[in-house]
C-alpha positions, 0 to 999 in steps of 0.5 A, spaced: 230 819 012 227 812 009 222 810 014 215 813 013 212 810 019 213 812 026 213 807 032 208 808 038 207 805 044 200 808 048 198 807 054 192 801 054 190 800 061 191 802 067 193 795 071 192 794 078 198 790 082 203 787 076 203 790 069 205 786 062 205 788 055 197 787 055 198 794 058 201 797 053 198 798 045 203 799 039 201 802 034 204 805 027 203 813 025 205 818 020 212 821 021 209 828 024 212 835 020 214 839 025 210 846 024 212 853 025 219 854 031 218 846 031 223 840 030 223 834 028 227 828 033 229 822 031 229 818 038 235 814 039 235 812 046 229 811 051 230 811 058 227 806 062 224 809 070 220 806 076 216 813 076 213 810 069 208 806 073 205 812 076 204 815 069 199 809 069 195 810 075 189 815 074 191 818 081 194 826 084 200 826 083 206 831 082 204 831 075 198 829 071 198 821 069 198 818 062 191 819 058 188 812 056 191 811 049 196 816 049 204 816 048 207 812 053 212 817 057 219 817 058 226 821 058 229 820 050 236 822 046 235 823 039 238 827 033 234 834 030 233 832 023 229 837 020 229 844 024 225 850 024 228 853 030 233 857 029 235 854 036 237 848 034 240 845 026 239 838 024 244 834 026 244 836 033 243 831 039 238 833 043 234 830 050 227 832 051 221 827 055 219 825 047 216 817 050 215 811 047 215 812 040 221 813 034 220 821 032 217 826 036 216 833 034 217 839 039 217 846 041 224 847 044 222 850 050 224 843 053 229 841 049 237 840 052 243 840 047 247 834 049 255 835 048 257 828 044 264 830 046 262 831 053 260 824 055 256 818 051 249 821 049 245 817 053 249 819 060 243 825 058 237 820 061 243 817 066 248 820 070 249 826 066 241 826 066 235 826 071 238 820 075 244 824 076 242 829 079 237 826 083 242 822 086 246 829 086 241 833 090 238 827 094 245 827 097 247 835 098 242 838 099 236 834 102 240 828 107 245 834 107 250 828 108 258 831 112 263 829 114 263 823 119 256 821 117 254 813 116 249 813 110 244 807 107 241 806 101 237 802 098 236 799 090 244 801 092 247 799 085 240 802 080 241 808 076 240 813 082 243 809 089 249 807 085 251 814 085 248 817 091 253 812 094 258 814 092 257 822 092 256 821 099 263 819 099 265 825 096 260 829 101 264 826 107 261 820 108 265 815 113 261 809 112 256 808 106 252 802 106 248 799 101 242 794 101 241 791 094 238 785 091 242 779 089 250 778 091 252 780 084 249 786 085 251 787 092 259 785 090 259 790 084 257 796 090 263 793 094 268 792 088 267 797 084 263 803 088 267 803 094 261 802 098 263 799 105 258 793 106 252 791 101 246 788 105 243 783 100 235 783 102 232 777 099 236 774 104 230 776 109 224 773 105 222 780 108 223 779 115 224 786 118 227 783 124 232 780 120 234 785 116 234 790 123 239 785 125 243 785 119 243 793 118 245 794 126 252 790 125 252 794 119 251 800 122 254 800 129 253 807 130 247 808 128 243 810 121 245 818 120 242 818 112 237 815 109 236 816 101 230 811 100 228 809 094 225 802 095 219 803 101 215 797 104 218 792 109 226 795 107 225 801 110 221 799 115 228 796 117 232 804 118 227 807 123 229 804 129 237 804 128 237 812 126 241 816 130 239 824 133 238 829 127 238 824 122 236 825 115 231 821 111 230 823 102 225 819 100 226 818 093 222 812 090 217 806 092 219 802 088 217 796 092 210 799 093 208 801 086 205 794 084 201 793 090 193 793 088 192 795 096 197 798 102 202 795 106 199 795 114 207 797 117 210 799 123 209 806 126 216 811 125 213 817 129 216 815 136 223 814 132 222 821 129 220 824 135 225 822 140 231 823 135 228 829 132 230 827 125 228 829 118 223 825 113 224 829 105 220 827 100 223 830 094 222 831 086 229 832 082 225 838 078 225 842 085 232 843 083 232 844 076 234 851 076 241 848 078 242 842 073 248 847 070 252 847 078 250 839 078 252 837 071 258 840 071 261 837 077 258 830 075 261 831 068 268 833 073 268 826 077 267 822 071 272 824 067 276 823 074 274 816 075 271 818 082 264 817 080 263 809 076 257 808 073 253 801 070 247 801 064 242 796 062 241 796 055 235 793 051 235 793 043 229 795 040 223 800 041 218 794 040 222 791 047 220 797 052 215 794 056 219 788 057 224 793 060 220 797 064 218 790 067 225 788 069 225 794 074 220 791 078 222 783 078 229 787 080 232 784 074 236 790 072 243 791 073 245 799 072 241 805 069 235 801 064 235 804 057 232 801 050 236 802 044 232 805 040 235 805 034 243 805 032 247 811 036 249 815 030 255 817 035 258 812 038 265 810 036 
C-alpha cells in the first residue's frame, strides 16, 4: 500500500430542493489501522442510489440521516487488505455500506464475502445486491405478481425497474409495461428486456390526463400491479386504471426528493376502495434473512440469460457527487456506480 491518505466525502449541507457539490466537503484523513476483530477495506466500487437524498435530509426515517460533517453513506465493494478477523483474509472482496471514501475500516458483522467467479464484483451493490433483491421481493412477494396479470413500472430501465420488469415476467406476468424517461431508454425495456411497451413520460410535460390516456391504450385491461419507484404526478396516472385486488409496492419517490414543499394531488382512497386493492410500502431490509433464496435464483437467471442487466459507470471517487446528481436529472442509463479505483478482478 503506497497510498498514505484516505479520500473522504462529508456531508456539509442539508440543501432544500435540488442539491450540487456545494453540499458535499472532500476531505483528505489518515488510512485507519483496523483494531482488535477488525479489517482493513480498500473500496473499489461505490454504489450510487436515490435513498442517498434522504440521508441528507434531518427528518424520521427508517433509519437515521447522515450527521453534518460525516461520512457520506453508501453501498462498496472492496478487498480486505489487512485482517484481524479470523472470518475474513487479505485479499478477499467483501461488500458492506463503507460511503464515500477510499479505506473504511470494520467489524464484520455486516460484512458479505463476494464470489468473484460468481459474477462481476460489482453486481454486489447491483443485481446481486440491494437493487436486486429489491426488485425481487418487490415483485414476489409485495405486488405477489401471477400468471395473467398486467404490471406497470416505473423508472422502467433504472437499476431496480429494469429487473422487476422482467422478473414479473418470470412470475407469470402476461403484459409488462414500463413508464421511463427518454426513447433510448424506453426502446432498450422493448428490445432488450422483453417489456410489452414502454411509455416515455416526458412526452406529457407532466400531464396527468395525457399519460391516463397513454397507460389506457397501454393497459386495455386495466393495471393488476404496480411497483412504483417514482411518485408524483406519474403515479397519479395508475390510480384510476387499477383493477379489483390490485397490488401497488411502493418502492421509491424519486420524483418528490428534490421538492422543498409537498405536491397538491389527486385523492386515490375511492380507486382503492372500490376495487379494494393494496398499497405496500416497503424496505428491502424487511426481507434480509432471505437474501440467500434471492441471491441464488438471481445468480441462476443471469447465468441463463433470463435476467439482462445495464450499468453506468463513473470513474473517480472525486466524481461521486456528480453521479448522484445524474439520478435526479434522469441522466443515468442502468445501475449507477463509481469506480473508485481499477478492479483488481476484472479480466
Amino acid at each position: 500500500m503506497t497510498e498514505t491518505k484516505n479520500r473522504q466525502w462529508l456531508l456539509a449541507d442539508r440543501p432544500e430542493g435540488a442539491f450540487d457539490e456545494s453540499a458535499f466537503e472532500m476531505v483528505e484523513t489518515p488510512i485507519p489501522e483496523p483494531g482488535e476483530g477488525q479489517i482493513l477495506v480498500h473500496n473499489i466500487w461505490l454504489s450510487v442510489d436515490p435513498y442517498m437524498r434522504g440521508r441528507m435530509r434531518d427528518v424520521k426515517s427508517y433509519v437515521p440521516p447522515v450527521p453534518l460533517g460525516g461520512v457520506m453513506e453508501g453501498g462498496t465493494v472492496g478487498e480486505v487488505i489487512a485482517s484481524n478477523n479470523p472470518d475474513f483474509k487479505v485479499g478477499d472482496i467483501v461488500e458492506e455500506r463503507l460511503g464515500w471514501q477510499d479505506y473504511a475500516v470494520t467489524d464484520g458483522r455486516l460484512t458479505r464475502l463476494v464470489d468473484p467467479e460468481l459474477a462481476p464484483i460489482q453486481t454486489a451493490v447491483g443485481i446481486l445486491g440491494m437493487p436486486g433483491m429489491t426488485a425481487y421481493f418487490g415483485t414476489f412477494e409485495v405486488m405477489a405478481v401471477k400468471e395473467g396479470d398486467t404490471v406497470v413500472v416505473s423508472a422502467a430501465s433504472g437499476a431496480v425497474g429494469g429487473l422487476v420488469g422482467q422478473i414479473a415476467r418470470i412470475a407469470g406476468a402476461t403484459r409488462v409495461v414500463g413508464i421511463a424517461g427518454g426513447p433510448d431508454k424506453c426502446k432498450w425495456c422493448v428490445d432488450e428486456l422483453g417489456y410489452d411497451a414502454c411509455i416515455d413520460y416526458r412526452e406529457f410535460d407532466r400531464d396527468t390526463g395525457a399519460l391516463i390516456k397513454a397507460l389506457r391504450a397501454a393497459c386495455p385491461d386495466g393495471i393488476d400491479c404496480y411497483f412504483d419507484n417514482v411518485g408524483s404526478w406519474i403515479s397519479d396516472a395508475i390510480y384510476p386504471l387499477i383493477t379489483v385486488g390490485a397490488r401497488i409496492a411502493i418502492c421509491g419517490t424519486i420524483a418528490e426528493y428534490n421538492l422543498s414543499k409537498p405536491e397538491t394531488a389527486p385523492r386515490i382512497t375511492r380507486h382503492l376502495l372500490v376495487n379494494r386493492a393494496q398499497v405496500r410500502g416497503f424496505i428491502v431490509f424487511d426481507f434480509i434473512k432471505r437474501y440467500p433464496e434471492a441471491e441464488a435464483r438471481m445468480a441462476e437467471w443471469i447465468r441463463d440469460g433470463r435476467i439482462k442487466y445495464r450499468e453506468d459507470i463513473v470513474d473517480g471517487l472525486e466524481n461521486a457527487p456528480s453521479a448522484l446528481k445524474r439520478l435526479f436529472e434522469s441522466k443515468n442509463f442502468g445501475k449507477q456506480l463509481v469506480r473508485i479505483r481499477p478492479d483488481p478482478t476484472a479480466g
